[in-house]
N, C-alpha and C positions, 0 to 999 in steps of 0.2 A: 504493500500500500504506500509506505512513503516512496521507493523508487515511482511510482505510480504518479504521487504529488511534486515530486522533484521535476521531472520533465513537463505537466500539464497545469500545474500553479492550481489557481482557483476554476475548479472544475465539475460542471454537471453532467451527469449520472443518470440514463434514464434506466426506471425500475418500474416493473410491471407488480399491482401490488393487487393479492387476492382475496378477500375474506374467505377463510377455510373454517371456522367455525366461531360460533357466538352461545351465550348463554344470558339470560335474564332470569334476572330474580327478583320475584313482585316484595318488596320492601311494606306497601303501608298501599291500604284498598280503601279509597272513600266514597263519596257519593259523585265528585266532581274529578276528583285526580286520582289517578295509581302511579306511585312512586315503586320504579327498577333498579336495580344496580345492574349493570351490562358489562360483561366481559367477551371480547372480543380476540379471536388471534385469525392475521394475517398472514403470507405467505408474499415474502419480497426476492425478487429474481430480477437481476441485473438482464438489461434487453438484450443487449450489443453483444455479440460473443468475444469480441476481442477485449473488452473491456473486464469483463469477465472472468477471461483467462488472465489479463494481467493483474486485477486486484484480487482473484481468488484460487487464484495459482492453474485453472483446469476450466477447458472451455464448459463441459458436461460439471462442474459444480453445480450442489443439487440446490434448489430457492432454500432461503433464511427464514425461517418461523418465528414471527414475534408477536407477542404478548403483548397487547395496549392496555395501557392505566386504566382499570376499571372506572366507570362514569357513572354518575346518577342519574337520572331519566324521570323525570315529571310528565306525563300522560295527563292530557284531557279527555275524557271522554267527549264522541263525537255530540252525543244525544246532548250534552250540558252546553254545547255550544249552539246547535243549531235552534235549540229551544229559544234563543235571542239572536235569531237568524232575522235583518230586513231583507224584505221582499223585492223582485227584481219587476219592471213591467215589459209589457215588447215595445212601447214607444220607447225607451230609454234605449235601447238594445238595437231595435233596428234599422240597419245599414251603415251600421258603427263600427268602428275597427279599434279593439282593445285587447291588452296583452293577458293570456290566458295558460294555465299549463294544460297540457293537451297530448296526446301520444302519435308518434309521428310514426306512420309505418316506411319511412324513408329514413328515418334512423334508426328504426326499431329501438324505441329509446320515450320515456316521457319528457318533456322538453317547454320551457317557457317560450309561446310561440305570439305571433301578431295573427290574430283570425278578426275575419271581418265578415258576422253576423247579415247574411243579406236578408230584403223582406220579405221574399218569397220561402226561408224555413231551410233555403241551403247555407254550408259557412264554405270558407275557403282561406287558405292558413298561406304565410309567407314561407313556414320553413316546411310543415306537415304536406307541404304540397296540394297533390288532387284527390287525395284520398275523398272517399264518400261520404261527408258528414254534413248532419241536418241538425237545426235546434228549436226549441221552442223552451217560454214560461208556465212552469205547472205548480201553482199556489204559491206563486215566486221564486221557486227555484229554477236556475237554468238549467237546462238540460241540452247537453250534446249528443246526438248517436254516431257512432260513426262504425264502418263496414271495412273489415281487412281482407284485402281482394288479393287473391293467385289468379292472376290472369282477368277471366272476369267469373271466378268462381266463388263468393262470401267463407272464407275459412275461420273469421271470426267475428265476434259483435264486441262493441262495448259501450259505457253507458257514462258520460262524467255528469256528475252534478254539482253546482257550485250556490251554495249558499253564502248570501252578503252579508257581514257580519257588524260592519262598516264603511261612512263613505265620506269621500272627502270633495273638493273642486272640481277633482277632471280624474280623480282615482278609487278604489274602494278596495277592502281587505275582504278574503273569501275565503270559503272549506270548500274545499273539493273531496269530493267522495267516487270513485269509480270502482268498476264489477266489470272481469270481461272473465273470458271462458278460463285462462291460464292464471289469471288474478288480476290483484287490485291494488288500491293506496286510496291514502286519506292525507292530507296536507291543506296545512291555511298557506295562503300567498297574498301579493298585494297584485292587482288589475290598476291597468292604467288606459284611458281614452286616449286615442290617436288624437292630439288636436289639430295635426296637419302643420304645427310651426314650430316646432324646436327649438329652444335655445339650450345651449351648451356653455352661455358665459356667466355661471351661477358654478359650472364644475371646474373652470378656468384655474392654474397654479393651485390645486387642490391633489390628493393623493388620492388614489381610488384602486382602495381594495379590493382585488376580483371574489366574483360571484362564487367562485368555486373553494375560496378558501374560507369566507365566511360561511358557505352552508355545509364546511364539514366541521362535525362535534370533536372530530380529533385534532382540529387546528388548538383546540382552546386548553390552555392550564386549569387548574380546577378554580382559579381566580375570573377565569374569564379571559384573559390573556391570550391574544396571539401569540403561538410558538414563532422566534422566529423565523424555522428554517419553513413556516408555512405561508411567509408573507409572497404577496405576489400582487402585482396593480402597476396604475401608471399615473404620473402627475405629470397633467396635461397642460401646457404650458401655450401665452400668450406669442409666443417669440415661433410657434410652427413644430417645436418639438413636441417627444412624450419621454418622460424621464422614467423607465420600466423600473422597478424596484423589486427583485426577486430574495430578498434576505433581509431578515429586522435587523441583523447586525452590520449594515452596509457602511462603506467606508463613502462619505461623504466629501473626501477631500483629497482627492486623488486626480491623475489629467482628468481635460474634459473628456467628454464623450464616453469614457468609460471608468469605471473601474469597482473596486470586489462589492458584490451584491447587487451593483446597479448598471444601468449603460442608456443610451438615446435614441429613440427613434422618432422618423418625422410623423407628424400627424397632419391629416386633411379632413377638412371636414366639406360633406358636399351635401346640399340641400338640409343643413343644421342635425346629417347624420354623422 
C-alpha cells in the first residue's frame, strides 16, 4: 500500500460496495414510532484489477467484509402520517410538471424524476421516459399507474401513491407509498412545481452537498456529522467555475485549480439549468 501511495500521491479508488446482510432489532413499539437498532455488513471489492493487485498483493483477492457502526432507526408509521394527509385536487395537478419519485423502467431503478401530469389522465417523465403511465385524484391522493412493457407485452403493474402532507409557494412535502408484483417502498420526499424560470443566483458561491451523500445514513457520525471521506458537492461560483469538493479534510490552500480533496471545473448554465 505505501509503494502504492508513493508513486500515485493522493488517490481515488473505485470500490464496488454490497450489502450482504443486515439485521434489525425493534428496540421500543409505540403507537406513532418503532425505534430499530440496525446492523448492517457490506462486502467492499476494489473495481480495477490492477489496482487491486497492487494494493492487495493478487488480482483474484477475495472483497473485504465490513461491519458498519450499528444505527438507530426511528420509524413512522405510514397510517400516523397519512391520517394528516392534505388533499391533492386535478385543477392543481393538471398539465403541470412537478418533480416526483417515480420508477423508471429505463433505469430499472426508483429515481427522483420531472413528470408532467397531462389533462387527459396520461403522464410523461423526462428521465422514466415513454413508459405507460396514467394518473388520476382519489379522495386526494394521487395516484400513478404505470405498465412495465417487454416489447408490447405488460410483464408488470405498479401503483405509487402520494399523499400531501405539506405545502408550500411552488413546492409540497409527500408519502409515497407503492405495490408492484416484485415489491414496494414507502418514502416522504419534497415535490416541487416547474415554474418554467429558474434562478440559480440564491445557490451562487454557496457549497452544495450532493444528493447522494446526504441520503445515505452511513455518511452521518452518530452526532449527525458528515464523515469526511463522505463529503462530495460543488460551490458554484460567480466567476464560470465549480469548485468540486470531494473530502471534508481538503486542503484549501494549495495551486489553483487543484489540489488534495478539491479541484475546478467550468460551469454553464443554459436556460437557468
Amino acid at each position: 500500500v505505501q509503494s502504492f501511495i508513493d508513486q500515485y500521491g493522493d488517490y481515488q479508488v473505485e470500490v464496488l460496495i454490497t450489502p450482504i446482510a443486515g439485521q434489525w432489532y425493534l428496540g421500543q413499539d409505540t403507537a406513532e414510532v418503532d425505534t430499530f437498532l440496525s446492523q448492517t455488513t457490506e462486502s467492499w471489492h476494489i473495481s480495477w484489477d490492477w489496482e487491486r493487485e497492487m494494493l492487495l498483493g493478487s488480482i483474484d483477492a477475495p472483497a473485504t467484509q465490513v461491519s458498519l457502526d450499528p444505527r438507530v432507526l426511528p420509524l413512522t408509521q405510514t397510517d400516523s402520517v397519512i391520517a394528516n394527509a392534505i388533499g391533492f385536487s386535478d385543477s392543481e395537478l393538471a398539465d403541470q410538471q412537478l418533480t416526483l419519485v417515480m420508477y423508471s423502467q429505463a433505469n430499472d431503478q426508483v429515481i427522483s424524476d420531472l413528470l408532467t401530469l397531462h389533462a387527459d389522465g396520461t403522464v410523461t417523465g423526462l428521465l422514466s421516459g415513454e413508459q405507460t403511465m396514467s394518473w388520476q385524484v382519489v379522495d386526494g391522493v394521487l395516484e400513478i399507474s404505470l405498465a412495465i412493457m417487454d416489447g408490447e407485452v405488460v410483464v408488470d403493474t405498479g401503483l405509487f401513491s402520494y399523499h400531501k402532507l405539506a405545502e408550500y409557494s411552488d413546492s409540497f412535502s409527500y408519502l409515497v407509498t407503492a405495490n408492484a408484483q416484485d415489491g414496494g417502498l414507502s418514502a416522504i420526499d419534497l415535490g416541487v412545481f416547474n415554474s418554467g424560470n429558474s434562478d440559480l443566483s440564491s445557490l451562487m458561491n454557496r457549497y452544495l452537498m450532493g444528493a447522494f451523500t446526504l441520503s445515505n445514513p452511513n455518511a452521518y457520525d452518530p452526532e449527525g456529522n458528515i464523515h469526511p471521506a463522505d463529503y462530495f458537492g460543488y460551490r458554484l461560483q460567480t466567476d464560470g467555475k465549480a469548485t468540486r469538493i470531494y473530502d471534508g479534510n481538503f486542503d484549501a490552500y494549495g495551486p489553483a485549480g487543484w489540489q488534495s480533496g478539491w479541484d475546478v471545473w467550468n460551469l454553464d448554465q443554459v436556460d437557468g439549468v
